[in-house]
C-alpha positions as CSV (number, residue, x, y, z in Angstrom):
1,X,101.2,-76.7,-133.1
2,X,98.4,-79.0,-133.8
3,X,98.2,-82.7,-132.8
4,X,97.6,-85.2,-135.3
5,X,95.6,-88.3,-134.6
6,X,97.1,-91.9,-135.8
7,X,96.4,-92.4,-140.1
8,X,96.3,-96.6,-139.9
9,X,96.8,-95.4,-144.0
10,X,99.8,-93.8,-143.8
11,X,101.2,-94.1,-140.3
12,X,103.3,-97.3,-139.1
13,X,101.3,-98.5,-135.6
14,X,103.1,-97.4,-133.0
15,X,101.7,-100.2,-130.9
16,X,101.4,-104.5,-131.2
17,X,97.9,-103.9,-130.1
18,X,94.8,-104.3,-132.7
19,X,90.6,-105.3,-132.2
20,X,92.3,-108.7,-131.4
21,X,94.4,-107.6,-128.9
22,X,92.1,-105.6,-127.1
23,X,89.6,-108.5,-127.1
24,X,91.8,-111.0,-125.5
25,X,93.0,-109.0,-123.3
26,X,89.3,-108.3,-122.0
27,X,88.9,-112.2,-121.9
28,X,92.3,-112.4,-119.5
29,X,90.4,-109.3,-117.2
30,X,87.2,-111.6,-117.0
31,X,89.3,-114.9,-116.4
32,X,91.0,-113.0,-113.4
33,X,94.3,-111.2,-114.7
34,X,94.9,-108.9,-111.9
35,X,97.0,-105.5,-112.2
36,X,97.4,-102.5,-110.6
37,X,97.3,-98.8,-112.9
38,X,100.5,-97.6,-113.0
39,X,102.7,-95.0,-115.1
40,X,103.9,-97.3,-118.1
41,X,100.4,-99.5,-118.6
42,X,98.6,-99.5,-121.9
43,X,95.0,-100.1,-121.3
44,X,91.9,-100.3,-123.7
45,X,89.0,-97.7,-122.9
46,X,86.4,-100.0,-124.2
47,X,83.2,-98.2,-123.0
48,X,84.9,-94.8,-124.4
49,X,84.4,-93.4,-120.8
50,X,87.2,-91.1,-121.2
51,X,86.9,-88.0,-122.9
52,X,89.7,-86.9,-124.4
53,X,90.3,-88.5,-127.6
54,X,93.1,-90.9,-127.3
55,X,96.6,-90.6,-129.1
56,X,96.3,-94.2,-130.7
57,X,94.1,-96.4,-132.7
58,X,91.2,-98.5,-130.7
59,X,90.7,-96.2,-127.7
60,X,94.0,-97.3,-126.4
61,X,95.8,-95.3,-123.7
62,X,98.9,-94.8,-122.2
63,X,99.5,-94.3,-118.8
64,X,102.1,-91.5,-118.7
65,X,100.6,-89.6,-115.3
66,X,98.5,-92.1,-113.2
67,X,96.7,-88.5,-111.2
68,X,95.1,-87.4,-114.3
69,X,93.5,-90.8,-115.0
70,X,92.6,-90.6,-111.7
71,X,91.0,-87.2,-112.4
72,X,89.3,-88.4,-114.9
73,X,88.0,-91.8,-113.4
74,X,87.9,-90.8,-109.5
75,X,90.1,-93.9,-108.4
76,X,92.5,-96.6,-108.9
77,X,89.1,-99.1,-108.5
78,X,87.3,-97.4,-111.7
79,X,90.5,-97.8,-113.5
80,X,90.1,-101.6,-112.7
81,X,87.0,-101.7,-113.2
82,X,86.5,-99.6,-116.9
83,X,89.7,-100.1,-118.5
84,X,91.2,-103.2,-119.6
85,X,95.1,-103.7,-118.8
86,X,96.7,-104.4,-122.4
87,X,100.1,-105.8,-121.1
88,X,103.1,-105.7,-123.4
89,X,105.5,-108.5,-124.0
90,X,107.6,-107.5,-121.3
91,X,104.7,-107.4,-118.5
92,X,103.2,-110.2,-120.0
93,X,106.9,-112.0,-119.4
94,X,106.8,-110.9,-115.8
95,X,103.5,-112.3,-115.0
96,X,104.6,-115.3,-116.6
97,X,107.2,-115.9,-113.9
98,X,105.2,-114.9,-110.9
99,X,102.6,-117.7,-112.2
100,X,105.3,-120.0,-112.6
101,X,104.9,-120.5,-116.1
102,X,108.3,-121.7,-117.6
103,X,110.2,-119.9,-120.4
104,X,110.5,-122.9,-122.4
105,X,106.7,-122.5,-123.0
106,X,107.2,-118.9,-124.5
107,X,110.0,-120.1,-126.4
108,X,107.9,-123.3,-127.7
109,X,105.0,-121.7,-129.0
110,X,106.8,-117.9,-130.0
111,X,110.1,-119.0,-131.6
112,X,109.1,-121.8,-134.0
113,X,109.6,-122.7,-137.4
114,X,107.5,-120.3,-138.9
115,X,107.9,-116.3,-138.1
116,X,104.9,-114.8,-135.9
117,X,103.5,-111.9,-137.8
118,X,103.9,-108.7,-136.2
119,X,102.1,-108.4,-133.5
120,X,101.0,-112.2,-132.8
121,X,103.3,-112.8,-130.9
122,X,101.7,-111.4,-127.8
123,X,98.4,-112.7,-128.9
124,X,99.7,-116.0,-128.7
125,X,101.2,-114.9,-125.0
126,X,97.6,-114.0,-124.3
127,X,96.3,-117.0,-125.4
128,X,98.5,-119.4,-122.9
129,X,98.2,-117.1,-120.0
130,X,94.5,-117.2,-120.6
131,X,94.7,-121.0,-120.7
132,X,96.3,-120.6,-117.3
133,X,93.9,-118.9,-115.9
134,X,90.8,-120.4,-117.1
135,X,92.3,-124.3,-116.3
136,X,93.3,-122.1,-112.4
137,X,89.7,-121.1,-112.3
138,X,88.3,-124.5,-113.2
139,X,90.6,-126.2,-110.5
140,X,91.2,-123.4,-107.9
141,X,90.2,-119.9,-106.9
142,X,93.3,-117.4,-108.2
């Protein structure tokens, strides 16, 4: 049996994770976001350095067996360095509390009058822990 590459036509996204995503989440890489590659990861291939054509829009990958990345990029360091960690709501929750930030921020800006749209949501818990980052990086070293 054939695989079959994501239709953005006719296909529901299987992911949160557009252009906008993928762009922040470079921007929280270059403000300092640190993370380690590990089975359960989606990251963004923005420099299409892997070669096998990925399973979902935007050059995004998931990390299913951390080896064959390995394989493929030669070590944990080159996945740092050429990928871009796309963390989901969950990790993005976690890294939250080991910054300290408090839940009544996510629950401030996320549940408010107004329905996100699909997916904003996690942009907008990009955007504050980017804020956090960038205001750490103007006042301390992270």
């Amino acid at each position: 049996m054939q695989s079959t590459s994501f239709n953005p036509e006719t296909d529901l996204a299987p992911l949160p994770f557009d252009e906008t995503h993928c762009r922040l989440a470079a921007k929280l890489k270059e403000a300092g976001l640190q993370w380690h590659p590990h089975a359960g990861c989606f990251v963004w291939d923005k420099e299409e350095v892997i070669p096998a054509p990925s399973p979902f829009p935007f050059n995004i990958y998931f990390i299913l067996n951390l080896n064959r990345f390995v394989e493929i990029l030669k070590s944990i360091e080159a996945i740092q360095a050429q990928l871009v960690w796309l963390p989901t709501w969950h990790q993005i929750r976690l890294v939250y509390r080991r910054l300290g930030i408090a839940d009544s921020a996510v629950q401030k800006a996320v549940f408010r009058d107004t329905p996100a749209e699909a997916g904003e949501d996690l942009l907008i818990l990009y955007q504050i822990l980017l804020d956090r980052l960038q205001s750490r990086n103007t006042h301390q070293a992270f």
